[in-house]
Every structure is written in C-alpha cells, then in structure tokens.
DOTOR-197898 format. One record per residue (C-alpha): residue in three letters; y, z, x. Coordinates in pm, 1 decimal, padded with zeros to 6 digits. Each point is the difference from the previous one (the first is absolute). Example, Ala and Ser with C-alpha at 12.3 -4.5 7.8 and 13.67 -1.06 7.14 Angstrom:
BEGIN
<r Ala, <-00450.0, 00780.0, 01230.0>>
<r Ser, <00344.0, -00066.0, 00137.0>>
//
This chain:
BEGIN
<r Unk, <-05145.4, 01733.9, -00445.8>>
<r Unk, <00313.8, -00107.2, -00203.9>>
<r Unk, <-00033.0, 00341.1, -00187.3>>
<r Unk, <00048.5, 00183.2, 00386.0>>
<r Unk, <00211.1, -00223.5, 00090.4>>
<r Unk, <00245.9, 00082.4, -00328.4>>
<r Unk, <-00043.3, 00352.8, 00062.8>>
<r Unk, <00120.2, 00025.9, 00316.7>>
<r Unk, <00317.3, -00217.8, -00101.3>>
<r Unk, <00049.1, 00258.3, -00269.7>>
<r Unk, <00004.0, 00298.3, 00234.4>>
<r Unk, <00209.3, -00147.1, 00263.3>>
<r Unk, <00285.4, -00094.1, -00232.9>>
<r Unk, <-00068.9, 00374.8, -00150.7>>
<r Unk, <00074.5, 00132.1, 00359.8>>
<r Unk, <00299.4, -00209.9, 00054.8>>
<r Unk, <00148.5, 00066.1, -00296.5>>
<r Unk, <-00040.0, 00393.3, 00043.7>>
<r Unk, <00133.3, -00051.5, 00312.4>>
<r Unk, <00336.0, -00169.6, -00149.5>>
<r Unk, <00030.5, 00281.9, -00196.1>>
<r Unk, <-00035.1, 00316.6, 00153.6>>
<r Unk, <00350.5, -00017.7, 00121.1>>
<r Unk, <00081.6, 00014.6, -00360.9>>
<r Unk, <-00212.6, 00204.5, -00128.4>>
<r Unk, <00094.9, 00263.8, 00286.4>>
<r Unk, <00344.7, -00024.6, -00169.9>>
<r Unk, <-00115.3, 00032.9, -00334.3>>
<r Unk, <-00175.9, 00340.1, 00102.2>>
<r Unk, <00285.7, 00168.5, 00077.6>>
<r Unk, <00348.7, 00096.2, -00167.1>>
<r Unk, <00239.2, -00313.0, 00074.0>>
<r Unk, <00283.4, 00279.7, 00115.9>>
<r Unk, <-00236.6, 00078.7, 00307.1>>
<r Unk, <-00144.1, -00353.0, 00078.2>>
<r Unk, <00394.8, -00054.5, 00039.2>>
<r Unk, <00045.9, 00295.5, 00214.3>>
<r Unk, <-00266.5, -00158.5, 00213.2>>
<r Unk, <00144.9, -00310.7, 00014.0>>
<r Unk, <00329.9, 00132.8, 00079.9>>
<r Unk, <-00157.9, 00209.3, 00278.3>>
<r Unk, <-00137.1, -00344.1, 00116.0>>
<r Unk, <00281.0, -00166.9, -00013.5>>
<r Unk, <00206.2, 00281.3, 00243.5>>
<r Unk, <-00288.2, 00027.0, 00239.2>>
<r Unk, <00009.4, -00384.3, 00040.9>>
<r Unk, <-00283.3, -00102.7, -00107.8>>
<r Unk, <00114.9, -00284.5, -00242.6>>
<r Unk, <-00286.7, -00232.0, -00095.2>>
<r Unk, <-00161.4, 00330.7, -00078.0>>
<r Unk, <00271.8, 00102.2, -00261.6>>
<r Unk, <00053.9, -00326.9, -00125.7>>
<r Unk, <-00355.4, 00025.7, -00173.8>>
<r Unk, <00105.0, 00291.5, -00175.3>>
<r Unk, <00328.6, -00125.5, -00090.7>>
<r Unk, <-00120.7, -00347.6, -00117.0>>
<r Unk, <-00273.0, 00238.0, -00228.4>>
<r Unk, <00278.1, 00179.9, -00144.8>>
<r Unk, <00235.2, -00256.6, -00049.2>>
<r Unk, <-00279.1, -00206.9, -00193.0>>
<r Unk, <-00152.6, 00274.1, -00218.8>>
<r Unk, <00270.1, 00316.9, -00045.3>>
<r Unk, <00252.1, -00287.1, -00124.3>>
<r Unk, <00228.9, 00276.0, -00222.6>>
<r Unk, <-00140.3, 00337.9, 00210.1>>
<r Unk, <00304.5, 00175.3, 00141.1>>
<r Unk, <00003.7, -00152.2, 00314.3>>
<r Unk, <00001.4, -00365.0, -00103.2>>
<r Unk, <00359.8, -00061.8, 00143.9>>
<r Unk, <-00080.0, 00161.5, 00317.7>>
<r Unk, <-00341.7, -00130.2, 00077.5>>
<r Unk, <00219.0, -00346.4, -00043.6>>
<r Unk, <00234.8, 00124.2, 00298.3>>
<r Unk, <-00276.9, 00107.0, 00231.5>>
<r Unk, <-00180.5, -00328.1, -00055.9>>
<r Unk, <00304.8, -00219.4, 00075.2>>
<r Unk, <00053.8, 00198.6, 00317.0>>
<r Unk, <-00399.8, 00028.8, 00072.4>>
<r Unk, <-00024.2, -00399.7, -00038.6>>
<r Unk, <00302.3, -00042.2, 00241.2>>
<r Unk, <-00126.6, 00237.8, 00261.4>>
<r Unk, <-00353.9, -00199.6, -00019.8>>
<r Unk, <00243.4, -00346.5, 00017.0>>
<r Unk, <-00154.0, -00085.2, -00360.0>>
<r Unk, <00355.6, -00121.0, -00046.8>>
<r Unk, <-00091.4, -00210.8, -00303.3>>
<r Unk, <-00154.0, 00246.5, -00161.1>>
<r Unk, <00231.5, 00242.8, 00035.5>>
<r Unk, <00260.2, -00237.9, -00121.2>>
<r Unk, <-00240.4, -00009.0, -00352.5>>
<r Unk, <00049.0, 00326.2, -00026.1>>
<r Unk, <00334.2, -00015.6, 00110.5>>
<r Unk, <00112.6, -00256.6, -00271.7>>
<r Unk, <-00192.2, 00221.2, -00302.3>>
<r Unk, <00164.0, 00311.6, 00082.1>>
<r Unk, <00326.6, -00142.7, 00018.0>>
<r Unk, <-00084.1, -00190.8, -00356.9>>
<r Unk, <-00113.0, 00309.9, -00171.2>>
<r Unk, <00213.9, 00307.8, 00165.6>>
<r Unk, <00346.8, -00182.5, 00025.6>>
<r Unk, <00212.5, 00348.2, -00001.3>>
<r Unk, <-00286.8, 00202.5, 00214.0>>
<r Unk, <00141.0, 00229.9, 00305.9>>
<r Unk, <-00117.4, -00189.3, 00239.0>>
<r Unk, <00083.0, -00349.8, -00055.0>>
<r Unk, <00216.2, -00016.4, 00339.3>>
<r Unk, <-00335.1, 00118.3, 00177.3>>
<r Unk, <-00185.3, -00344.9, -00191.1>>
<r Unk, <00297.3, -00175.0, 00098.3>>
<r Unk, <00007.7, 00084.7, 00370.2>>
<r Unk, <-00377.1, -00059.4, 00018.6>>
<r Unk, <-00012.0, -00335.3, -00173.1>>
<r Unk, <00301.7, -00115.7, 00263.8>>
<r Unk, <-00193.8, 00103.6, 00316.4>>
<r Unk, <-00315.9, -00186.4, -00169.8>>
<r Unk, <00210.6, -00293.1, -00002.8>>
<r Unk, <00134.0, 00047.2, 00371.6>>
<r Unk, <-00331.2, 00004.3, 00110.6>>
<r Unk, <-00107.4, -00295.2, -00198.0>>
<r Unk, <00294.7, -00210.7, 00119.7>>
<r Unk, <-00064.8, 00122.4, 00409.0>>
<r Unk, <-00428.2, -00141.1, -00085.2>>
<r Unk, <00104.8, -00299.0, -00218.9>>
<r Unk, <-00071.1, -00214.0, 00327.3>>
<r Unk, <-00232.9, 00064.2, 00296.6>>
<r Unk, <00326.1, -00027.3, 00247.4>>
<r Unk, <-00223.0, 00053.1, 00334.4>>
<r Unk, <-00141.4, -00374.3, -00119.7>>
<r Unk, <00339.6, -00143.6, 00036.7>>
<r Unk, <00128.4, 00018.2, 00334.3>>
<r Unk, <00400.7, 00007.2, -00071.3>>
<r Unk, <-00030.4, 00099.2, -00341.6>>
<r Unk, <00336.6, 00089.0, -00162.4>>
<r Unk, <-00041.8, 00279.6, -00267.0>>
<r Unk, <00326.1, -00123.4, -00161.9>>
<r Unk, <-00159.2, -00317.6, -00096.2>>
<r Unk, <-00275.9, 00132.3, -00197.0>>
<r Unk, <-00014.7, 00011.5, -00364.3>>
<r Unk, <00212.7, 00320.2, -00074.3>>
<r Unk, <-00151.5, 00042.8, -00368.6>>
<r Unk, <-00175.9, 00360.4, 00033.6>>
<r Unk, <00367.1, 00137.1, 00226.6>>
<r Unk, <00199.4, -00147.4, -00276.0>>
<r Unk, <-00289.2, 00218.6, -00216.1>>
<r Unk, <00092.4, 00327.1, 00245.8>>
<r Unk, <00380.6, -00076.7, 00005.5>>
<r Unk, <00008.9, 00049.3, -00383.7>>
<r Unk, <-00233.7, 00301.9, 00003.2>>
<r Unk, <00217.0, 00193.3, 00257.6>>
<r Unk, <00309.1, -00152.2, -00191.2>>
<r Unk, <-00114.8, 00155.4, -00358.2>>
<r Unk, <-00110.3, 00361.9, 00191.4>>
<r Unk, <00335.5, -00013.2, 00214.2>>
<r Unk, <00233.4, -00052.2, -00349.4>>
<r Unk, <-00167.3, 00176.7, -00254.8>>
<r Unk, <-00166.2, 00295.8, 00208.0>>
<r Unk, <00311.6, 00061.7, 00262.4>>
<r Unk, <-00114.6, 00333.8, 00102.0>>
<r Unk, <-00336.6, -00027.2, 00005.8>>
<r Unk, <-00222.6, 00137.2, 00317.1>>
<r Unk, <-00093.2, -00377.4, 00030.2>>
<r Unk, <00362.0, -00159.9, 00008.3>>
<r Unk, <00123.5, 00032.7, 00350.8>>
<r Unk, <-00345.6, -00155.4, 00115.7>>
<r Unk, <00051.6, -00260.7, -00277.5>>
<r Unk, <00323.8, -00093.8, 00156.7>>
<r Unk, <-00140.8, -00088.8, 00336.5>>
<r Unk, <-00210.2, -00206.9, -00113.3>>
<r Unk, <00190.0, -00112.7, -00263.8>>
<r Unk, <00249.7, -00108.6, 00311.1>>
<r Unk, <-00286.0, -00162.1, 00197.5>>
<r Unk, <-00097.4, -00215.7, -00296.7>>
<r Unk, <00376.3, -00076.7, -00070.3>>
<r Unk, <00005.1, -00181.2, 00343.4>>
<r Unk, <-00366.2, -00127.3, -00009.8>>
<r Unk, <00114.8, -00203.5, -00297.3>>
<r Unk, <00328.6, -00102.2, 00088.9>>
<r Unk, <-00188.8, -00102.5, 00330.7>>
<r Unk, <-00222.2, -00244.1, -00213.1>>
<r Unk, <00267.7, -00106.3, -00222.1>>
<r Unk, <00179.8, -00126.3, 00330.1>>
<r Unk, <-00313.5, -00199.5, 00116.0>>
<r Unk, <-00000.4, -00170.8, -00326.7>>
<r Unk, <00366.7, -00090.7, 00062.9>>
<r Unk, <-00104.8, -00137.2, 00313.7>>
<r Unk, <-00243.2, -00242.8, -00147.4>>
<r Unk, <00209.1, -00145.0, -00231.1>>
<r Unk, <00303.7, -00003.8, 00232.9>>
<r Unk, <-00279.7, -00187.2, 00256.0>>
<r Unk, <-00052.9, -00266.2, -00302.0>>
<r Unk, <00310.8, -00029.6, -00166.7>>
<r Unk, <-00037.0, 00164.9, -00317.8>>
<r Unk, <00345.6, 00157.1, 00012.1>>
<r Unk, <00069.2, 00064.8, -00306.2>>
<r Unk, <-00362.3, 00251.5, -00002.2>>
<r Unk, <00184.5, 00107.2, 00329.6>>
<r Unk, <00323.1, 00078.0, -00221.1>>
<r Unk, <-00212.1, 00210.9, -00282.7>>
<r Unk, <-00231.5, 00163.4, 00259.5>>
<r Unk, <00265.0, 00172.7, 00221.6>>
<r Unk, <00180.2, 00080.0, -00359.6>>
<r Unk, <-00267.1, 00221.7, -00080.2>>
<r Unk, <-00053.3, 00148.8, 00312.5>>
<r Unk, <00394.3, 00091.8, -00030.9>>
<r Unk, <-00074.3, 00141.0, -00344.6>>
<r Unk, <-00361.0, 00223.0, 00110.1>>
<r Unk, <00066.4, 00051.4, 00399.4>>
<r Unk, <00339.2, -00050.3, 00045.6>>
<r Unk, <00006.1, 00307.9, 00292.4>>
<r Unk, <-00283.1, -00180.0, 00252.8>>
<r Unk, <00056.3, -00178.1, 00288.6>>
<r Unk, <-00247.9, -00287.6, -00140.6>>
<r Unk, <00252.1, -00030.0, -00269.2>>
<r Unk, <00301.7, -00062.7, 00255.3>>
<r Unk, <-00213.1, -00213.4, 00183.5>>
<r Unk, <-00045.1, -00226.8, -00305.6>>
<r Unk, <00340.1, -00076.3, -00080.2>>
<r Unk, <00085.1, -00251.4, 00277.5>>
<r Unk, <-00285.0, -00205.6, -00177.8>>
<r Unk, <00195.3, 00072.3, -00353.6>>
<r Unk, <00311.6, -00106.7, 00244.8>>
<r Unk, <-00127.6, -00364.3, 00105.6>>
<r Unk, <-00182.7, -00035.5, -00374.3>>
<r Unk, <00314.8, -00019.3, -00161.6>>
<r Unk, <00111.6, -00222.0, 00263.6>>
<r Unk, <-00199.4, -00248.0, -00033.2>>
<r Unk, <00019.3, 00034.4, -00357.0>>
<r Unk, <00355.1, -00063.1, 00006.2>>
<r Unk, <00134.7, 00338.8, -00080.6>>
<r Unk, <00213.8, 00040.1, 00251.1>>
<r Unk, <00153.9, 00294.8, -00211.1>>
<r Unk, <-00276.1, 00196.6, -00025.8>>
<r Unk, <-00106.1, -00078.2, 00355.6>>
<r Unk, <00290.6, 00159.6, 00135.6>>
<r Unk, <-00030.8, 00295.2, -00277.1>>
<r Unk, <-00311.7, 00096.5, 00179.7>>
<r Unk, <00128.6, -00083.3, 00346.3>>
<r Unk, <00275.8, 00311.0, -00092.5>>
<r Unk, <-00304.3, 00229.1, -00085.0>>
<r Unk, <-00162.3, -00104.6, 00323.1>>
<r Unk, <00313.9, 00119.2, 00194.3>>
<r Unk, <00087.6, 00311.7, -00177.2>>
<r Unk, <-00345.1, 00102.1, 00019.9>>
<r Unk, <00020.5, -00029.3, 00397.0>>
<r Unk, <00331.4, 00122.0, -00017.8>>
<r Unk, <-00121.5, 00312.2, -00181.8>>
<r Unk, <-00313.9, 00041.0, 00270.5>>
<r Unk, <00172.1, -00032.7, 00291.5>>
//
C-alpha cells in the first residue's frame, strides 16, 4: 500500500514538473531570434502576460544572445503595462547599472519617473480618508519622479520624451513645494520657527516659481519675528511685496 501510495506521489510531481517546463522547453525548441519575434508580435497585439513569458525566458537563459539589451527594454515596459511596477523597476535599476551610455537611457528614465508617479498617486487608499489632502502625504517616490524627469530633462534635452518630462516634471515641482508648505504649517502651528526659517529656505532654493512657495513666506515673515530678527523679517516682507507687485 505504501509502495502505491509512493508511486503515485512520484508521477504527480513528474506531471507538475513537466508542466512547469514546457513553457521553457517550447523556447528552447526554437531559434531565440524567432521566440523574440513572437514575443514582440505579442507585445504589439496587446497581449502582455502572454509576452512577458517569453521575455522573462529570454532574459533568464539568452543572457549575452544579441538581443539581451532589448529583451531588457520590452520587459521594463511589459512589467509596467501589466502594473508589475516593482519588477519592472528590477529591471529598471540593472539596465541602468550595466548599460550606462546605451541609446535609450532617456526612454529608462521616463519610464522609471511615471513608475514613481503612479506609486506616489497608490501610496495611500485616499477614498478611505474622507478629506484627504494629497499634499500631506509622504512625497518620497515624487521626490523619486522629480529627479528622474530632472536627469532626462538636463542631460537628454531633445529627446522624444522631454517635453512630456517637463509636464510632469512641472506637476511634481508644485506637488512638492505643496508638501513642503504643509510641513511649514506644522511647525509654524507649534512654534518651531526656526524649522519654519530652514523649511521655506529650501523651498526658495528648489521651488522658488510656485505659488506654495509665495504662500510660505508670510510664515518665514512672522518666524523671524518672533525670533527677533526684525531685519530679516522685513527682508522677506520686501520679497512678499515685489512679488505682488510683479503679479499684479
């Protein structure tokens, strides 16, 4: 009974495991140029989690094949399209690391900063939080974005990808400066004024063009007051009224 009962153990993980690899071997069977032309057929036709099998063959087993490079580009777009976001990031972060002067690094660049626009918008369930202000929450993956467009914008001016880059680049510009104003806030509420001093400082060094900027700087204003700097209170009070002046 124990000798029928080990067989049929045997043969079920035999099936399973020729199962888990006919996908491979299917790969194996053919020349890797035309499983790639089938994956790349996939991949225009739309049918992603269907290419990404191919892809994830390749990229595993044809490691120096011609189209190493390139299987790495479909993948990272593949895994976005599928919203594998962190794994597309993996790749992201290996083909930057081992093909710094490739072609396409704007393309890597501008994919890795919408990754990181989506992961800021779904870093908090916001339908949960009735009166949930975005410019409150943790800003680490738009500071993430902000630097990606930043990097593609400056080093890849002309690329097909920089005017798009510079939109968003813009909307991340005032996201932050919108988050750096609620921090003000908070310490302004408590009386940290000398954190209120250094926080609208850097938003005058990084955002200096956004209105969450100008709104900060009646905080920086009253800071110094009660500080005692009436100097510097009244240097900002000037910027306040030039910068209306210059508005109106």
């Amino acid at each position: 009974m124990m000798h029928i009962k080990y067989l049929v153990t045997v043969a079920t993980l035999s099936m399973i495991l020729v199962n888990c690899s006919s996908n491979t071997n299917a790969v194996f069977n053919h020349i890797p140029s035309e499983v790639y032309t089938s994956a790349r057929q996939k991949l225009q036709d739309g049918y992603y989690k269907e290419a990404i099998k191919e892809l994830e063959i390749l990229d595993n087993y044809y490691t120096l094949g011609t189209y190493t490079q390139q299987i790495q580009l479909d993948l990272i777009y593949t895994y976005y399209k599928l919203y594998e976001l962190k794994m597309s990031q993996i790749i992201i972060n290996r083909f930057l690391h081992t093909n710094p002067n490739h072609p396409n690094i704007d393309y890597v660049l501008y994919i890795r900063g919408l990754i990181n626009m989506v992961l800021d918008e779904s870093a908090l369930p916001k339908l949960l939080f009735v009166g949930f202000n975005n410019s409150e929450q943790n800003p680490e993956y738009a500071h993430a974005a902000f630097r990606d467009f930043y990097q593609l914008i400056y080093y890849y001016p002309y690329s097909q990808y920089a005017i798009d880059a510079k939109k968003h680049f813009i909307y991340l510009k005032d996201r932050l400066a919108k988050y750096e104003l609620s921090v003000v806030k908070y310490y302004h509420k408590r009386g940290a004024y000398i954190a209120v001093v250094n926080r609208v400082e850097q938003m005058l060094r990084h955002f200096p063009d956004t209105n969450s900027t100008y709104q900060a700087l009646p905080y920086m204003e009253n800071a110094y007051q009660q500080l005692q700097l009436n100097g510097q209170a009244e240097k900002v009070a000037n910027i306040i009224r030039n910068f209306f002046s210059s508005n109106l």
